[in-house]
N, C-alpha and C positions, 0 to 999 in steps of 0.2 A: 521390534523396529516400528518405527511410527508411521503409521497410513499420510502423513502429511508432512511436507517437511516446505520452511519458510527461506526465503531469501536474504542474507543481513548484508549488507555495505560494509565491510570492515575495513574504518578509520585507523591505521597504524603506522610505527617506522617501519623503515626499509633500510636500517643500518647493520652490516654484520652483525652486531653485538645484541640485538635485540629478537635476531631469527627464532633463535629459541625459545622465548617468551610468547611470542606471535603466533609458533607452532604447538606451545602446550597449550595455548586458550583456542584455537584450532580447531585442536581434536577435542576440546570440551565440550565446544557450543554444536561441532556436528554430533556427538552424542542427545544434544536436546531433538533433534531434528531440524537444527537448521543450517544451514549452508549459506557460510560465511564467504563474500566472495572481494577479493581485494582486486581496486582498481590500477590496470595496466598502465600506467604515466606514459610509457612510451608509445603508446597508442597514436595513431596518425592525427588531427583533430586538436579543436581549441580545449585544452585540457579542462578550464573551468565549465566550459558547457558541458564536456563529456563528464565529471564528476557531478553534476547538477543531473544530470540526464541518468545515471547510475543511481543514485540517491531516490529519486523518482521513484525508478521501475523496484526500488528493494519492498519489503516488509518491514524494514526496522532498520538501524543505524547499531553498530557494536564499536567500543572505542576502546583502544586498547594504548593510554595514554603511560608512554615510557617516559627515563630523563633526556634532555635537551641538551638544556646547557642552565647556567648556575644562575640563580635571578640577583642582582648583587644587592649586597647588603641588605640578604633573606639567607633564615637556609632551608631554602625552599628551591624546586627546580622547575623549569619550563617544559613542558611537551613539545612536540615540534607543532609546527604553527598551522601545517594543512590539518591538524586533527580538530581545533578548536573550529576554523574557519567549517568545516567537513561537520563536527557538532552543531554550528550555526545554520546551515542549510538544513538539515534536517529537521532541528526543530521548526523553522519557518514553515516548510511544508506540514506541517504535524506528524512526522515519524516518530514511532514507538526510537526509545532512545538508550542503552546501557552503556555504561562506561566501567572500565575494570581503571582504575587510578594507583601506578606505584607508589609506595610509600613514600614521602616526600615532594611529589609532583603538585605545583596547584594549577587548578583550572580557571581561569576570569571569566566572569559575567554570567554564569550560569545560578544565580543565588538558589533557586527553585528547584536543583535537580539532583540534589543530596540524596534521594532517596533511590533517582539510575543509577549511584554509583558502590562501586565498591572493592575495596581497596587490596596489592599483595606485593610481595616480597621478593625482590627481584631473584637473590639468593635462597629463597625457601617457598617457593612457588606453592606448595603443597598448606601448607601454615593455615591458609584460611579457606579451605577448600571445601567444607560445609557453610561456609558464608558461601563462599564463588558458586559452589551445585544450588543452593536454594536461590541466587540470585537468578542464574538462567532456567531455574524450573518455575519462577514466577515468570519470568518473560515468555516463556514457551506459553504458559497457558493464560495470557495476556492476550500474544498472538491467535491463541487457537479464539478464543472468547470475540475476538476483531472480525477473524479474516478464515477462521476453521471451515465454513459453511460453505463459502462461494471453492474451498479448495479441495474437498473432500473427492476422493475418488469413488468410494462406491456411493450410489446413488440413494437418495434419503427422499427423494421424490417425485413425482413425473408430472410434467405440463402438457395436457390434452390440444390444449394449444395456446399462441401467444399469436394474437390479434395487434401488429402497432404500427402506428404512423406517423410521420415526421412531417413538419412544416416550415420550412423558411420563412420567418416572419418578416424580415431585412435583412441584410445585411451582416448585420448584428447580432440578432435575435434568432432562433430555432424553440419549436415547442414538439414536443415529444404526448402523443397517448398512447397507453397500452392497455389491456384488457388481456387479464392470464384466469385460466383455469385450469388448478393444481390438484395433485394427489397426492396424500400420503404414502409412503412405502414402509413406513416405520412405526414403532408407537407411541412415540410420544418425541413429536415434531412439534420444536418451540418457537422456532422461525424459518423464516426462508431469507435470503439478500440479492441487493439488487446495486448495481454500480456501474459509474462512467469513470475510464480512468484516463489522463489527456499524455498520450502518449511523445504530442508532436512538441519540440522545445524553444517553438518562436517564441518571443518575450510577447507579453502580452495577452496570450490565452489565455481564457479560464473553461472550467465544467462547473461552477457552484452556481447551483439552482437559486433564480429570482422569485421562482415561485413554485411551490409542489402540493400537490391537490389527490386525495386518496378515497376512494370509497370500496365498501366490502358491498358485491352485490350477491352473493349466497355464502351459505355459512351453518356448520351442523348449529343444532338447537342449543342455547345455550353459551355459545361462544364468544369470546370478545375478540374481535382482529381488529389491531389498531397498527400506524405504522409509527417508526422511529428512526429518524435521522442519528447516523452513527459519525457521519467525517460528512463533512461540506465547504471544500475547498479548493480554489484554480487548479488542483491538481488532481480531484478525487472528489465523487459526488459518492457516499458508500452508505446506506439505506436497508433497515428490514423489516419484514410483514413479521409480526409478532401474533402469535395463537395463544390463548390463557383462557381456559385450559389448553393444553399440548393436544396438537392433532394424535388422534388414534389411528390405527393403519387402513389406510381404504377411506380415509374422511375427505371430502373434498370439500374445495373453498374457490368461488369465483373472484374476483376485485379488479379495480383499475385505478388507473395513476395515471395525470398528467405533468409535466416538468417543463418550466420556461428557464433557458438558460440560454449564455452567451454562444454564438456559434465560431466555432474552432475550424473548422473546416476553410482551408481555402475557397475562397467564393469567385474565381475565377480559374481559368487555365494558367495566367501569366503568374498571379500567386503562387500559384501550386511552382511553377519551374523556379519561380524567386526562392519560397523556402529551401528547395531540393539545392540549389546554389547554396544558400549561407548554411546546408547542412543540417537543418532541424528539424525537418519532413519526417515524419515516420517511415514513407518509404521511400524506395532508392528509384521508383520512378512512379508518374502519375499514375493516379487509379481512382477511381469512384472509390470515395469511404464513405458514403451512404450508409452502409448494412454492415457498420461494424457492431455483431452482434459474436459472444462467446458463450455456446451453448452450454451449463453446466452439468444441465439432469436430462434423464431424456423427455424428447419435445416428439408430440405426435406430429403436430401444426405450427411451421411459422409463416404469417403472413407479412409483409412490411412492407408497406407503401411511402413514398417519398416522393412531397408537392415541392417545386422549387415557384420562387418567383415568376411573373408573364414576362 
């Protein structure tokens, strides 16, 4: 069984006829370790927000494009329409993306993504089934190569402490420092990661850094620690401290980072009960989101200070 298992958004019908289809790729893609999860339509809420809002919080997008209806004078068939629209928001956000495509279905507008998709037989499901297992054993470790680090349950290394502090710049504006000193637990530690994810779904927001600023201020002999921007986007700022050579176990390494980015936060009371009305709030009632912080490894020291405006 896999120590890790990802989130997919699974794009599908919901026609009797198609149950079957939906449930063999199902139990496929949870064999990779990921959990495929289909959104509820009858859900109380404005359906597009809440699909956008799903889409979001997933790992990945999985599409599982059946027939429609007949495209005329082709013979060629349609998918149903929320799948394409449902492939379109994810790629916007930059979601990892797969499509399983039945034989004779085509997809519009997607020229680029020949290479997520791959194709099978409504009648002989099994047919192309070492295409379909090596299709989700590249995405599995697509995933793990993203997003493996910040998910991992057993610990791969510990923070002595995390020194950081926040600044309201305006309105607008928030600037983030931090100063972490890390340990390895392993032996050979190639990174570590670091991410803002914008949970809240008012139009508008963003988390993508205007400015990010990095330095190593201790570091075994020898070593190069540089950073790398992984995803930098309104939805997902996703970032890691790269070691070359790979930390040895017991190596420690100091650094700090600054990040100027747009501020997301409600900047008054009356915002905050505005969002909470049209429903987009992360939470279901106010609260200081100051210190949203998710500890991943363990953390001896955390400090965080938070300067607002006079």
């Amino acid at each position: 069984m896999p120590e890790v298992y990802f989130r997919s958004f699974l794009s599908c019908s919901f026609a009797a006829e198609d149950r079957g289809i939906v449930e063999f790729f199902m139990k496929l893609i949870r064999a990779f370790g990921i959990e495929p999860e289909i959104y509820d339509y009858q859900e109380i809420g404005r359906t597009p927000d809440k699909v956008k809002e799903n889409i979001i919080k997933s790992d990945c997008l999985i599409a599982i494009a059946t027939r429609r209806k007949k495209i005329e004078e082709s013979d060629y068939w349609a998918c149903p329409d929320w799948i394409q629209h449902e492939i379109a928001l994810a790629n916007a956000y930059n979601k990892p993306i797969a499509i399983f495509v039945e034989e004779g279905v085509k997809i519009e507008g997607f020229v680029g993504m020949e290479e997520r998709r791959e194709k099978f037989m409504r009648n002989d499901l099994i047919k192309n089934i070492d295409k379909v297992t090596t299709f989700l054993f590249n995405l599995r470790k697509y995933l793990e190569s993203t997003y493996q680090v910040e998910k991992l349950q057993i610990p791969v290394l510990m923070r002595h402490y995390i020194h950081a502090k926040e600044e309201i710049l305006s309105k607008e504006l928030t600037v983030l420092r931090c100063e972490i000193l890390m340990e390895s637990l392993i032996q050979e530690l190639e990174a570590t990661y670091h991410s803002t994810e914008l949970q809240d779904t008012t139009p508008g927001l963003s988390t993508r850094a205007e400015q990010f600023d990095f330095i190593c201020k201790e570091m075994p002999s020898g070593m190069n620690v540089e950073p790398l921007i992984v995803q930098n986007t309104d939805y997902k700022f996703l970032w890691k401290v790269v070691f070359n050579p790979p930390l040895r176990k017991g190596e420690k390494v100091k650094y700090a980072f600054k990040v100027i980015r747009p501020n997301y936060r409600p900047f008054t009371y009356e915002e905050t009960l505005e969002r909470i009305r049209q429903g987009t709030y992360e939470y279901e009632e106010p609260i200081c989101g100051a210190c949203e912080w998710y500890i991943s490894y363990p953390t001896a020291e955390l400090i965080f200070d938070f300067d607002f405006l006079e």
